[in-house]
C-alpha positions as CSV (number, residue, x, y, z in Angstrom):
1,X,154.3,63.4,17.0
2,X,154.1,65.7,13.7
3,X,151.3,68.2,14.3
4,X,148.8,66.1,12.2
5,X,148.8,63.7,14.5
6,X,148.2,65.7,17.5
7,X,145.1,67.2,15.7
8,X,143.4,63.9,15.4
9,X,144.0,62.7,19.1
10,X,140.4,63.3,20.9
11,X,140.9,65.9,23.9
12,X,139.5,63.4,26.4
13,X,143.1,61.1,25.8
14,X,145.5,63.9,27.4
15,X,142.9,65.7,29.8
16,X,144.2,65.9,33.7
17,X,142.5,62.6,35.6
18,X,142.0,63.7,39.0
19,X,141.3,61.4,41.6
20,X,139.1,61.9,44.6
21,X,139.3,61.3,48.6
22,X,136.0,58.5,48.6
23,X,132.8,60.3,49.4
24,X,130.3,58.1,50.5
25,X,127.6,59.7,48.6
26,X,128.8,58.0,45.5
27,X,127.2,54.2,46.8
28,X,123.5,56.6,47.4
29,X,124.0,58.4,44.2
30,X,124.7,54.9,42.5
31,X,121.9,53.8,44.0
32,X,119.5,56.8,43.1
33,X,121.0,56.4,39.8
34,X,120.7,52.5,38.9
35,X,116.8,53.1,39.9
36,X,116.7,55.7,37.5
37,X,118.2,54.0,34.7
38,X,116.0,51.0,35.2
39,X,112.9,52.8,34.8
40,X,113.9,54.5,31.6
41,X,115.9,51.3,29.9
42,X,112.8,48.8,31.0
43,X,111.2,49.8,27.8
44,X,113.7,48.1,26.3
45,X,113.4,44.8,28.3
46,X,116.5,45.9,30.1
47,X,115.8,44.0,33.9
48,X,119.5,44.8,35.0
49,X,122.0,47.5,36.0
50,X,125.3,47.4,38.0
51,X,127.0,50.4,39.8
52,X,130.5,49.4,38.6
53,X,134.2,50.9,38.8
54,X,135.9,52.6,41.8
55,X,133.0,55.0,42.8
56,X,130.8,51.4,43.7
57,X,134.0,50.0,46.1
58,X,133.7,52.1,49.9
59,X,136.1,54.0,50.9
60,X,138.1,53.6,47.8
61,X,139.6,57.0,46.0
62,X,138.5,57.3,42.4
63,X,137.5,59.5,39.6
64,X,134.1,60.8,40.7
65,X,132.2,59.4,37.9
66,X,129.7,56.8,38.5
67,X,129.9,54.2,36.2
68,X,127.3,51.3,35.1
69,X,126.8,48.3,33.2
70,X,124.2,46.6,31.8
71,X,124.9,42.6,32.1
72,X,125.2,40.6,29.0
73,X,123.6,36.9,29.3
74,X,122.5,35.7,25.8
75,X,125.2,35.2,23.6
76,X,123.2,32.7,21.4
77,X,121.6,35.4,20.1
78,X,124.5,37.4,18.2
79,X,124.8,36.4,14.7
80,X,127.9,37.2,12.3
């Protein structure tokens, strides 16, 4: 890789991933954290949030980032 190439790579692509024993704090922080982003995104109409990735599975190791998606039900909708 010429060193053009290594200039335009984004620092989060080569960054250490560490992976954590599971803390079972991450299911109450999800938690805390879903009803939180409820209350803010309802403005918007949004009525769902999921606690997603390896932090929601117990007992699982992971990354300790809690992670959350917002489902997607009306495809009808999008136009090209």
């Amino acid at each position: 890789m010429s060193n053009d190439d290594e200039r335009n790579i984004p620092v989060w692509a080569y960054e250490t991933i560490e992976i954590e024993d599971p803390d079972p704090d991450w299911m109450d922080q999800g938690i805390r954290e879903r009803k939180e982003l409820l209350q803010i995104l309802s403005a918007w109409g949004v009525r769902e949030v999921e606690h997603i990735g390896s932090t929601a599975i117990p007992d699982l190791p992971a990354k300790p980032i809690i992670d959350f998606m917002h489902p997607f039900h009306h495809s009808k909708r999008l136009t090209a």
